[in-house]
MIMIBA-992060 format. One record per atom (N, C-alpha, C): atom name; residue in one letter; x negated, y, z negated. Coordinates in nm, 4 decimals. Last residue first. Example, Ala and Ser with C-alpha at 12.3 -4.5 7.8 and 13.67 -1.06 7.14 Angstrom:
REM MIMIBA-992060
 atom type        x        y        z
    N    s  -1.2850  -0.2250  -0.7080
   CA    s  -1.3670  -0.1060  -0.7140
    C    s  -1.2900   0.0030  -0.7870
    N    a  -1.3190  -0.5690  -0.7800
   CA    a  -1.2300  -0.4500  -0.7800
    C    a  -1.3200  -0.3300  -0.7800
***
This chain:
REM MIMIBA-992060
 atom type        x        y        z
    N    x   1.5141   0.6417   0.1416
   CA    x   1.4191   0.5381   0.2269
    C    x   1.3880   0.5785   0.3698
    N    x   1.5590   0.8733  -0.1750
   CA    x   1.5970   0.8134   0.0014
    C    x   1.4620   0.7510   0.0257
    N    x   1.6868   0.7266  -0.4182
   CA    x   1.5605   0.7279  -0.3522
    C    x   1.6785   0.7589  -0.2295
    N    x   1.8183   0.8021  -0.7846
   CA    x   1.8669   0.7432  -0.6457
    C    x   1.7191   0.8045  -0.5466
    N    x   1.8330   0.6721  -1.1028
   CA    x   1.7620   0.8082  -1.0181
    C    x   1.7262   0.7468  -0.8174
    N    x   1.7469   0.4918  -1.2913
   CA    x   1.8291   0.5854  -1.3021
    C    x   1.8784   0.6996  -1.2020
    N    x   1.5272   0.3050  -1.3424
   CA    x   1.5381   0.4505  -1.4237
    C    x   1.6401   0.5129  -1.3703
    N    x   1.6533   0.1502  -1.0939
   CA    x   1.6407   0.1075  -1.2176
    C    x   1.6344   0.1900  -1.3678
    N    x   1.5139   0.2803  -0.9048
   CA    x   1.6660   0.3192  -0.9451
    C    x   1.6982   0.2956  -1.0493
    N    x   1.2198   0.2604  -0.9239
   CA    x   1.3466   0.3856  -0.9694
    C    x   1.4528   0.4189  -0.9633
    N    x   1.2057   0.0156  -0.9094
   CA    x   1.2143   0.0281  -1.0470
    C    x   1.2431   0.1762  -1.0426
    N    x   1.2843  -0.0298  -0.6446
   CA    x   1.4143  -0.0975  -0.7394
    C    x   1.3865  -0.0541  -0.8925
    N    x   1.1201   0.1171  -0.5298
   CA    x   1.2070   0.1659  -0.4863
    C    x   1.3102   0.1171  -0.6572
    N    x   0.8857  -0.0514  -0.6030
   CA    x   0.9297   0.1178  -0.6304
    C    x   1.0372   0.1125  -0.6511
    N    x   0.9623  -0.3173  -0.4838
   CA    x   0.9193  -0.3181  -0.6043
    C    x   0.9485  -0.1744  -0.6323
    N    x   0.9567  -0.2140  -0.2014
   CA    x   1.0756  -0.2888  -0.2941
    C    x   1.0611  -0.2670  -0.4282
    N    x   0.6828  -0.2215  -0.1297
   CA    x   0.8384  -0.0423  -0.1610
    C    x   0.9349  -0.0900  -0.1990
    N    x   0.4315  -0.3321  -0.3820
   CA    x   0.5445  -0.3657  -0.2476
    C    x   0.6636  -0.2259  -0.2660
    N    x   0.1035  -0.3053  -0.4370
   CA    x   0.2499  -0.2688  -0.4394
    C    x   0.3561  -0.2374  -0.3274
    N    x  -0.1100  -0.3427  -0.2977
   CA    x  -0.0533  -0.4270  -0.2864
    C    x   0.0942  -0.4367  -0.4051
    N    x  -0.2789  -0.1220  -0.4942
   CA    x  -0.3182  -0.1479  -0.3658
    C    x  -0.2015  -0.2948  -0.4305
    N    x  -0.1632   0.2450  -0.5867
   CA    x  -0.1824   0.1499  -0.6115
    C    x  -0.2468   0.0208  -0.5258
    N    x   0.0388   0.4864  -0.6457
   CA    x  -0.0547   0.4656  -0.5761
    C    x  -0.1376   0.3327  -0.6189
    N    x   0.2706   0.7197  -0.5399
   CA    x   0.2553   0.6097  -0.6213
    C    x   0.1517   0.6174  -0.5717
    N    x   0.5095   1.0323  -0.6616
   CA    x   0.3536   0.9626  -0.5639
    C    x   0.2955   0.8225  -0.6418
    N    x   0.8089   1.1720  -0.5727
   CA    x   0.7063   1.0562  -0.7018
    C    x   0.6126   1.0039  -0.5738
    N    x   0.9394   1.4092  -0.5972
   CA    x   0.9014   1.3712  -0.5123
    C    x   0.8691   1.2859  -0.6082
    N    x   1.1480   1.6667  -0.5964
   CA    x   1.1901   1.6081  -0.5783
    C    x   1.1089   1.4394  -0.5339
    N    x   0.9757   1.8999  -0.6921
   CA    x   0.9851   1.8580  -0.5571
    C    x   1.0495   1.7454  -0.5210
    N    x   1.0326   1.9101  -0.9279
   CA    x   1.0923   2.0274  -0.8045
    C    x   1.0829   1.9982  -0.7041
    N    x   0.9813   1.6402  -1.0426
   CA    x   1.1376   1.6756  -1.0307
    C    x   1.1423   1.8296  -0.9225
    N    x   0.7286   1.4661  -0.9324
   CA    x   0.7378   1.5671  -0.9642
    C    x   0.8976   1.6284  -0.9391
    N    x   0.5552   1.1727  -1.1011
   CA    x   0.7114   1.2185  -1.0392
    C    x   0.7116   1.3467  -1.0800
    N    x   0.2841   0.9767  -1.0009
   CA    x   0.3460   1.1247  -1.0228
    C    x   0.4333   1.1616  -0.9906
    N    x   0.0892   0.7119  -1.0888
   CA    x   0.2231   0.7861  -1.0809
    C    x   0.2157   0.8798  -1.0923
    N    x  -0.1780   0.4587  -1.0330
   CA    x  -0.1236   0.6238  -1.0228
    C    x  -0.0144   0.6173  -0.9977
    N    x  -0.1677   0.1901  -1.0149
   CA    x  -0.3057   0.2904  -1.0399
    C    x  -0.2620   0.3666  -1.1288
    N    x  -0.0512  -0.1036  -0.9666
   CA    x  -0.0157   0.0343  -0.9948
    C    x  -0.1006   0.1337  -1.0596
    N    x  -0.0419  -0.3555  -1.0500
   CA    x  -0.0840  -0.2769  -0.9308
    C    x  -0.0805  -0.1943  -0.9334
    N    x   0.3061  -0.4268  -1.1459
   CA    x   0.1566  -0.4899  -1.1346
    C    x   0.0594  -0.4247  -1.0139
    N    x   0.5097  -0.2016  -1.3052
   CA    x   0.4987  -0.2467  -1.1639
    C    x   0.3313  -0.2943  -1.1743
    N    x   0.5258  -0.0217  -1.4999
   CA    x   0.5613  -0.1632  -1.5296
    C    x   0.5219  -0.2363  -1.3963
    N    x   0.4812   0.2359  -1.3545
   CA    x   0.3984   0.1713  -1.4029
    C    x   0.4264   0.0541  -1.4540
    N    x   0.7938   0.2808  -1.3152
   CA    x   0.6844   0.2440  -1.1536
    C    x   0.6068   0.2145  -1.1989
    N    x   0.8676   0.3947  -1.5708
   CA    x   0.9571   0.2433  -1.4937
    C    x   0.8079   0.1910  -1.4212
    N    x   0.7446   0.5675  -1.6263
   CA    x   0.6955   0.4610  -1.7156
    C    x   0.7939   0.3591  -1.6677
    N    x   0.8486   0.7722  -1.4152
   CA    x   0.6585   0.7231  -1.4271
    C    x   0.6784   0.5640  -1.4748
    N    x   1.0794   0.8130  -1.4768
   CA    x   1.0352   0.7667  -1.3330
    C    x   0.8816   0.7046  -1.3583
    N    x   1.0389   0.9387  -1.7256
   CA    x   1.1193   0.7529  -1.7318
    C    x   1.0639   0.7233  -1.5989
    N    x   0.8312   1.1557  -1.6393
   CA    x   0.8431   1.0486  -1.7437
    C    x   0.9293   0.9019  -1.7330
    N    x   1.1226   1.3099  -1.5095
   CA    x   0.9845   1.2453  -1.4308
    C    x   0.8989   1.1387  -1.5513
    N    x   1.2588   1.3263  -1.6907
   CA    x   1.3446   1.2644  -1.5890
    C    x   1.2022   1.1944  -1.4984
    N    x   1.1522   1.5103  -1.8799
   CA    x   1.1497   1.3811  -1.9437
    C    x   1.2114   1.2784  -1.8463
    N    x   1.1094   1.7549  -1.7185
   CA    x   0.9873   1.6403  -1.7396
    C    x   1.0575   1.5201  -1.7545
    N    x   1.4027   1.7342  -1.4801
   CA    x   1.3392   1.7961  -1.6182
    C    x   1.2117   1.6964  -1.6479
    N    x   1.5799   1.6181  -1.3181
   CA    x   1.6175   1.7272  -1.3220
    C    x   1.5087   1.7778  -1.4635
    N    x   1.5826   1.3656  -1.1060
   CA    x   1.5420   1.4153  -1.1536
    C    x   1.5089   1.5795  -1.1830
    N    x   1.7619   1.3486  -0.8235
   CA    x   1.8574   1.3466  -0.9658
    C    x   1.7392   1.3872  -1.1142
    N    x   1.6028   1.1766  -0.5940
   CA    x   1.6912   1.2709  -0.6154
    C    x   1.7513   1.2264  -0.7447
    N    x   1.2794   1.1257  -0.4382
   CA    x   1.3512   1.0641  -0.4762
    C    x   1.4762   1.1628  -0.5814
    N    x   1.1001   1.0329  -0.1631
   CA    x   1.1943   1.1004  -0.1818
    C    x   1.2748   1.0875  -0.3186
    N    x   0.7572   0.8822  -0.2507
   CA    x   0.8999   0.8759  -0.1814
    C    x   0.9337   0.9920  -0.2339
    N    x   0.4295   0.8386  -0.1043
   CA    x   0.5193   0.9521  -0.1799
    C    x   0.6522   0.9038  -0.1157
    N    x   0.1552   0.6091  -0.1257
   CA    x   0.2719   0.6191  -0.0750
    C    x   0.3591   0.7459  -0.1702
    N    x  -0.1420   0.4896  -0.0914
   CA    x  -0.1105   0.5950  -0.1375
    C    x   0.0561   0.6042  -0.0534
    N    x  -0.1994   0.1372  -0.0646
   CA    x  -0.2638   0.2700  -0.1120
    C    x  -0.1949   0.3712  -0.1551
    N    x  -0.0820  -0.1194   0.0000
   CA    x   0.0000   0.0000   0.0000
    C    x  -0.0855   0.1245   0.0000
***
């Protein structure tokens, strides 16, 4: 995977980017998180993290992706 940024909508405040982080880090592989709520954005980064795997642990926190 290396370096991937999704879309992702409803994070509205640190503690919204926080749950986004500490879901995508449960994920095996996983270097680097950064969910930034103005930009609406979370940067993963990691090698042989699958976009399934993301995708399902940020909805999972709560918080709808576009794909």
């Amino acid at each position: 995977m290396g370096q991937q940024t999704y879309t992702v909508t409803g994070m509205s405040c640190g503690g919204c980017e926080e749950n986004v982080e500490n879901s995508v880090r449960e994920i095996n592989s996983v270097s680097h998180v950064d969910a930034d709520h103005e930009n609406n954005s979370v940067e993963v980064i990691g090698d042989g993290v699958s976009d399934t795997d993301v995708v399902t642990a940020i909805k999972d926190a709560g918080y709808e992706i576009d794909a």
